[in-house]
C-alpha positions as CSV (number, residue, x, y, z in Angstrom):
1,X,0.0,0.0,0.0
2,X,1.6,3.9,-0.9
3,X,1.6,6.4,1.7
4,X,3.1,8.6,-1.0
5,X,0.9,11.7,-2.6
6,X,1.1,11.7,-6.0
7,X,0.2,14.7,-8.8
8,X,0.3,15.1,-12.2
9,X,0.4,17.7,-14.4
10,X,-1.0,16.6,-17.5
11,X,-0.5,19.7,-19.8
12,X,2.9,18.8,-19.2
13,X,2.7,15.2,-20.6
14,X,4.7,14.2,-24.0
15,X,3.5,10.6,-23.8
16,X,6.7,8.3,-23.7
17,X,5.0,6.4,-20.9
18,X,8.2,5.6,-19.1
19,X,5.7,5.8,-16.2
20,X,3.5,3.1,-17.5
21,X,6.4,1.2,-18.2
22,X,7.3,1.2,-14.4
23,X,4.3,1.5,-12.3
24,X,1.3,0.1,-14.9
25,X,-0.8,-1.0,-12.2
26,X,-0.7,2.9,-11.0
27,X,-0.4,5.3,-14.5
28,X,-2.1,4.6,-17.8
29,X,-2.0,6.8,-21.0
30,X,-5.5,8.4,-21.7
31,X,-7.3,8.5,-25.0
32,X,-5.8,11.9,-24.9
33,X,-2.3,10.4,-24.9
34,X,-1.8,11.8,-21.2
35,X,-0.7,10.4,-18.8
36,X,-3.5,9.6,-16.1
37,X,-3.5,8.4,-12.2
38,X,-5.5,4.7,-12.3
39,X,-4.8,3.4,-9.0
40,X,-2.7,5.4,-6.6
41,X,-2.4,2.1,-4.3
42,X,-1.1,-0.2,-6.8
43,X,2.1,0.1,-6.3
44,X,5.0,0.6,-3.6
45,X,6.4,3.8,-3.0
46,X,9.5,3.4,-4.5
47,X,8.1,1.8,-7.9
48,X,6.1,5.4,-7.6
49,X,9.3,7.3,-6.9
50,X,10.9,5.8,-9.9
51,X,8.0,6.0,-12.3
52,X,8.2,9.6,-11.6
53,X,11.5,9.9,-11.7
54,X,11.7,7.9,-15.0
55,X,9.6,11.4,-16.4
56,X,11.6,13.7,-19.0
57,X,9.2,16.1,-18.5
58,X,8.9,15.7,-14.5
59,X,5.2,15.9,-15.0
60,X,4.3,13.5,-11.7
61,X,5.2,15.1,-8.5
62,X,5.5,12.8,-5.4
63,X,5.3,13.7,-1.8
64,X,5.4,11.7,1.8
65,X,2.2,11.5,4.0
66,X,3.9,14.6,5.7
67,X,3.7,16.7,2.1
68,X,7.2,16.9,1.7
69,X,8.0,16.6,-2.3
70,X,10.2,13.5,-2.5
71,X,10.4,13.9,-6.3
72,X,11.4,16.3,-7.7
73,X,13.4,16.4,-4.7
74,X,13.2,19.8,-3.5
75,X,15.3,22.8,-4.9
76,X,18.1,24.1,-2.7
């Protein structure tokens, strides 16, 4: 079960589903060719962490359960 929060921002999306590829139980590619959130509790945080990390685009955002952004990892 993910503790994780997860966002995306579609506009964003270019479609290589590297995301899909990684978590497919948790992203799909819309009939809009955009990424989408199917099931946020499909998959362990980490396979999360590296769908979205996997992103050329950055376009999902993850955080923990206290909201602190765990990828992109925060900007110094």
């Amino acid at each position: 079960m993910s503790s994780v929060r997860i966002e995306i921002t579609k506009r964003k999306c270019q479609a290589y589903g590297n995301c899909v590829a990684r978590a497919p139980s948790v992203f799909a590619l819309g009939d809009d060719r955009k990424v989408e959130l199917v099931n946020p509790e499909g998959a362990s945080d980490e396979m999360i962490v590296q769908a979205a990390k996997s992103c050329p685009y950055r376009v999902i955002a993850v955080s923990d359960s206290a909201g602190q952004p765990i990828c992109p990892p925060p900007r110094k």
